[in-house]
C-alpha positions as CSV (number, residue, x, y, z in Angstrom):
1,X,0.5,123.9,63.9
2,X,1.8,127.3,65.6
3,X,3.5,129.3,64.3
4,X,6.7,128.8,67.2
5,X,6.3,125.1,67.2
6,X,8.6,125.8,63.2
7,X,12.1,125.9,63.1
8,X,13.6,128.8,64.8
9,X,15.3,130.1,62.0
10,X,11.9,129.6,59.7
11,X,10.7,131.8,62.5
12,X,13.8,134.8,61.9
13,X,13.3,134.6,58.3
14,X,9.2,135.4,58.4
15,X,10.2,138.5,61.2
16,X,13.3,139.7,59.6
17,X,11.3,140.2,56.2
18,X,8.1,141.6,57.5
19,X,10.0,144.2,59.6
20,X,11.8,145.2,56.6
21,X,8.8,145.3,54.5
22,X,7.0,146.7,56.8
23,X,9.1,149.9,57.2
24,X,10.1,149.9,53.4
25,X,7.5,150.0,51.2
26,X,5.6,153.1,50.8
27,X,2.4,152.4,49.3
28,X,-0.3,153.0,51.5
29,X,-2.1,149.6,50.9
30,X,1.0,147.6,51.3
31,X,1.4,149.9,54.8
32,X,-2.5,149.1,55.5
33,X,-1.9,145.4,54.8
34,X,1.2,145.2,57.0
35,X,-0.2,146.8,60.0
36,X,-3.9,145.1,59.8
37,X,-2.1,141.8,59.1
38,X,0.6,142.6,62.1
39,X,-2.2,143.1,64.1
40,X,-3.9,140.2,63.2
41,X,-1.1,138.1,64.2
42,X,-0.4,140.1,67.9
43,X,-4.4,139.3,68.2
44,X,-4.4,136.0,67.5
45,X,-1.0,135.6,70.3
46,X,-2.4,137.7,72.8
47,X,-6.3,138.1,72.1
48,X,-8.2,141.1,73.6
49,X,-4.9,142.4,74.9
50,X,-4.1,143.0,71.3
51,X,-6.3,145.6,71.5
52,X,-4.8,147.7,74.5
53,X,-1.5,148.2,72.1
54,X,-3.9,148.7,68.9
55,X,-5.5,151.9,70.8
56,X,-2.3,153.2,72.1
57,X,-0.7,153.1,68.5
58,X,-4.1,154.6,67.1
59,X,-3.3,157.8,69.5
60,X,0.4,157.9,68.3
61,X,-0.3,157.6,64.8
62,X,-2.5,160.5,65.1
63,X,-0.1,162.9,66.4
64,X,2.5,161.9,64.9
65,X,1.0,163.0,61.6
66,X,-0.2,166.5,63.2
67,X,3.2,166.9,64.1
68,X,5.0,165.6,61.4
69,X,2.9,168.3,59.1
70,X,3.6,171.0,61.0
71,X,7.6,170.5,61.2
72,X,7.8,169.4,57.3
73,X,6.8,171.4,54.7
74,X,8.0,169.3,51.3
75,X,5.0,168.8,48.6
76,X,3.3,171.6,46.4
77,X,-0.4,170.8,47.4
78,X,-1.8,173.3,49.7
79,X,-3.8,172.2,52.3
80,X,-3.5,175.3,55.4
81,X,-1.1,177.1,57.4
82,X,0.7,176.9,60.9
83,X,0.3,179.1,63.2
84,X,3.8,181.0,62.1
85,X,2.3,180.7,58.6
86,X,4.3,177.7,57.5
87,X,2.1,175.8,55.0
88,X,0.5,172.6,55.7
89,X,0.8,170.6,52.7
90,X,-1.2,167.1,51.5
91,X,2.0,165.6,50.4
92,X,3.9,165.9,53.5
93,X,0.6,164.9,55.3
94,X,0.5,161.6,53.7
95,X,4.4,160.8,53.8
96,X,3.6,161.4,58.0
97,X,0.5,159.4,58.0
98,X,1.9,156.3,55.9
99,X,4.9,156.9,58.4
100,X,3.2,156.7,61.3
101,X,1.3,153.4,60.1
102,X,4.7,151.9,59.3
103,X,6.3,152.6,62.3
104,X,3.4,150.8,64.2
105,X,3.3,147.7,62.3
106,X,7.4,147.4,63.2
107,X,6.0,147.8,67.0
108,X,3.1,145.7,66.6
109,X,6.1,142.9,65.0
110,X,8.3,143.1,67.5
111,X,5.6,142.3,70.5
112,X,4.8,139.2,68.7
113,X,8.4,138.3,67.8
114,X,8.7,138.2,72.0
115,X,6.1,135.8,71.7
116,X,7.4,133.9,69.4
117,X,10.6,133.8,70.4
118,X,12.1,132.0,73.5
119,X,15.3,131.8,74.9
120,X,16.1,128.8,73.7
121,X,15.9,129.6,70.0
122,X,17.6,132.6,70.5
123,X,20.8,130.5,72.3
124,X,20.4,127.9,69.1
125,X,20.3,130.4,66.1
126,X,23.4,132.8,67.5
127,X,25.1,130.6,70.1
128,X,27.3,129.0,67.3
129,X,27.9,132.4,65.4
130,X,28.2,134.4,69.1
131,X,27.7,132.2,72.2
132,X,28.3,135.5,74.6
133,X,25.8,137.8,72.4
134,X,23.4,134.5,72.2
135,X,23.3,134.5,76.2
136,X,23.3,138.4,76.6
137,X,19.7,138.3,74.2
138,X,18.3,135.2,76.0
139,X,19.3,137.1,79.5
140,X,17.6,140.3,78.4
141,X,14.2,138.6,77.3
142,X,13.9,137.2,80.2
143,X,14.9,139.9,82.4
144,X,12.3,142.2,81.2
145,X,9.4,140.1,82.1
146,X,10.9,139.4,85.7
147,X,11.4,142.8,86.5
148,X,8.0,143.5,85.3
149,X,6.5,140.7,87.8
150,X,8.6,142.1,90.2
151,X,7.7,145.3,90.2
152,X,4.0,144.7,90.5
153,X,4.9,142.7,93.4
154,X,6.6,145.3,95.0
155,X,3.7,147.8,94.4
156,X,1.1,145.4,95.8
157,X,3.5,145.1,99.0
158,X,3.7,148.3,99.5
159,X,0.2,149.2,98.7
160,X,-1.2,146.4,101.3
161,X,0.8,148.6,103.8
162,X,-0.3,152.1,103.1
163,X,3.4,153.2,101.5
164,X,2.5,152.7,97.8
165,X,3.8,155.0,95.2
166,X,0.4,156.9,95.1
167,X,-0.5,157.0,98.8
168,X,-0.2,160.3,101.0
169,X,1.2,163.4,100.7
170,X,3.6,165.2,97.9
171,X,6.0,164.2,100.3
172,X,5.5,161.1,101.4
173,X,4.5,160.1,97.5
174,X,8.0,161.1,96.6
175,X,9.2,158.9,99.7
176,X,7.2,155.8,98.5
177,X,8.5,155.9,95.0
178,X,11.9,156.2,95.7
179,X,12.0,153.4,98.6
180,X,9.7,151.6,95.6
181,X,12.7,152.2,92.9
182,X,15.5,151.8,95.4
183,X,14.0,148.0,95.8
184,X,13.7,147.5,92.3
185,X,17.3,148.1,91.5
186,X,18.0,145.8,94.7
187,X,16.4,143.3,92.8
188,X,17.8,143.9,89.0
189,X,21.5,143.9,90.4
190,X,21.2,141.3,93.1
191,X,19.1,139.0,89.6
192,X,22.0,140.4,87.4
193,X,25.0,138.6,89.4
194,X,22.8,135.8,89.9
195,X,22.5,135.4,86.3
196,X,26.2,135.9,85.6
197,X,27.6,133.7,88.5
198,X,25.1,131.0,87.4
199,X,26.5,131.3,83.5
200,X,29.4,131.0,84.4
201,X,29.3,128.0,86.6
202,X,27.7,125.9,83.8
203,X,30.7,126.7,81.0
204,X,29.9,130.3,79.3
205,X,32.9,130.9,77.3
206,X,34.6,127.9,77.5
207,X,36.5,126.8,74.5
208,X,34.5,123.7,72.8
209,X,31.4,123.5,74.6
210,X,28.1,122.5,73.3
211,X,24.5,122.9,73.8
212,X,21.2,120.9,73.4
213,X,19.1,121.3,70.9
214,X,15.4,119.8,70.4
215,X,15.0,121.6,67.0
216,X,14.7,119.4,63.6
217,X,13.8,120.8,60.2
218,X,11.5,118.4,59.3
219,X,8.9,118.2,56.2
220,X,6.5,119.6,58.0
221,X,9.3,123.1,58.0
222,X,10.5,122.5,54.6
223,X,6.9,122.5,52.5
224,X,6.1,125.7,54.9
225,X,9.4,127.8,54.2
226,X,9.0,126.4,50.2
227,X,5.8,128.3,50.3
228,X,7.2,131.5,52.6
229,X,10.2,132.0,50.0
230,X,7.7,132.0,47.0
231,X,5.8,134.8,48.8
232,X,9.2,136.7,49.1
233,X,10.3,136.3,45.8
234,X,6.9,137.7,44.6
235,X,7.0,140.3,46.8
236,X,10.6,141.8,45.8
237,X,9.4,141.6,42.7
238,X,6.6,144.0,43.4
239,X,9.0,146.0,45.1
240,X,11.4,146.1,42.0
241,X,8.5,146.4,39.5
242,X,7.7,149.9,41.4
243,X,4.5,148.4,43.1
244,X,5.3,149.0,46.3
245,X,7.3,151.9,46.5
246,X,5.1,156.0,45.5
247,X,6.5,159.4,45.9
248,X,5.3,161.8,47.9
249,X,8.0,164.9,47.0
250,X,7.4,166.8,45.6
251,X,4.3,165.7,44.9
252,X,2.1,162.4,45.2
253,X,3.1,159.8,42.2
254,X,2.3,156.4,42.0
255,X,4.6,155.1,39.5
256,X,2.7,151.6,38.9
257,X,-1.0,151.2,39.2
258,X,-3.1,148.6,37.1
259,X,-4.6,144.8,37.6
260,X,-1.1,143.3,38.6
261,X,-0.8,145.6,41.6
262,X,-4.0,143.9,43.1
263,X,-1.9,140.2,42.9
264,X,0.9,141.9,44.4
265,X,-1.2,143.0,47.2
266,X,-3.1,139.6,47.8
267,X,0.7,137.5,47.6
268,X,2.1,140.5,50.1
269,X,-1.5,139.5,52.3
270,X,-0.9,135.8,52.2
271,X,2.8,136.4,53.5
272,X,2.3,138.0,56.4
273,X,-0.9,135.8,57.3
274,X,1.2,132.9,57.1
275,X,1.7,132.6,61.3
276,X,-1.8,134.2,61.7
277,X,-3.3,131.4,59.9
278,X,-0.9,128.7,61.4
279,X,-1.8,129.6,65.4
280,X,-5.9,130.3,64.1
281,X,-5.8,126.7,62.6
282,X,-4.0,125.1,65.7
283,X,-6.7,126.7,68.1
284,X,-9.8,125.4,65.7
285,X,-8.0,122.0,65.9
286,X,-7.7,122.1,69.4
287,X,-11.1,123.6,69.7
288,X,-12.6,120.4,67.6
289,X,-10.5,118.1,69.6
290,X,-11.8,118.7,73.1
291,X,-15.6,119.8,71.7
């Protein structure tokens, strides 16, 4: 089955841990793993387009590292000097590197958590806790994705009738886009009070009221969050065994390094290919169904 066809909250619990991982742990193959298998996941939502974000982060994780080198200095491995004569060191290479990696898996997460994530689980896992804070997220993942249709409408519009924001002169360029933006914010205030009038005509913040709900948690959710929570255990352990955690100041040390660091590495895999696998198994089904 997919991976958002689960129980909403089976859905918070898989991103909630994988971001955290994902931006905790150190050790360059636990970074590696998170980011190929985060990828994995945005390619199997998206497919090709995956690969637009993948080159994009590719770029950023290059200079972040050459800049992160160049403003840090920590580590007592020598590798070359800045132009000021500030030294370049290996350590402070690798911290930037891993860094980058790890900040690009969290990206690479949160595209396929707006996937994954409509706004009616959003409303059903924080409208008891917060209704207002509930409707606020719901408002603003679907007002992102409006005002990105919108705005290619406009731009086609205006194209079709020689006033887009590229067309003419320095002058008239600088007239297009701002008669271009001045309709966009037209449109996000005019959607905005929509929105609000339309919430509040159907009960938001009115004391005892309810919502629908089509979400169960079923079998099907219990034998695949069984399975999830054993991977987390597993991989906290790893993280409190030392496995996933090396120090790079002042120099490189990794503190645990021998055949159970492989397992480690293979459970931490498994986790985070959990969905992947789920939506790649749904698509063969489907795929054998209508062959």
């Amino acid at each position: 089955m997919e991976f958002k066809s689960y129980h909403p909250l089976i859905n918070l619990i898989y991103f909630v841990c994988a971001f955290v991982f994902a931006l905790w742990f150190t050790d360059p193959v636990f970074t590696a793993i998170a980011f190929i298998c985060a990828f994995l996941f945005l390619l199997a939502l998206t497919g090709k387009k995956a690969f637009g974000l993948g080159i994009g982060l590719l770029v950023f994780i290059i200079v972040f590292t050459l800049l992160y080198r160049t403003f840090n200095h920590f580590g007592i491995t020598n590798i070359g000097e800045t132009s000021i004569g500030n030294k370049i060191t290996l350590e402070a290479t690798a911290f930037g590197l891993n860094l980058a990696f790890r900040i690009s898996a969290a990206i690479i997460l949160i595209a396929c958590f707006v996937k994954i994530f409509t706004t009616d689980k959003i409303v059903y896992l924080f409208g008891k806790i917060s209704p207002k804070f509930s409707v606020f997220l719901s408002f603003l993942f679907r007002f992102i994705p409006r005002i990105k249709k919108e705005s290619n409408k406009i731009s086609k519009a205006r194209k079709g009738i020689g006033r887009a924001k590229g067309q003419g002169s320095f002058k008239n360029k600088v007239k297009n886009f701002m008669a271009y933006f001045g309709r966009l914010i037209s449109f996000s205030t005019e959607s905005t009070f929509e929105s609000l009038d339309s919430m509040k005509n159907r009960g938001l913040g009115l004391k005892g009221r309810t919502a629908f709900s089509i979400y169960r948690f079923d079998k099907r959710d219990r034998a695949f969050v069984i399975i999830m929570f054993l991977f987390i255990f597993l991989t906290l352990t790893a993280w409190a065994l030392d496995y996933a955690i090396i120090q790079y100041d002042p120099e490189i040390i990794i503190v645990n390094k021998d055949a159970a660091s492989y397992l480690f590495y293979i459970i931490y895999a498994f986790l985070l290919l959990m969905p992947t696998a789920s939506e790649v198994l749904m698509k063969m089904r489907f795929k054998k169904v209508c062959a």
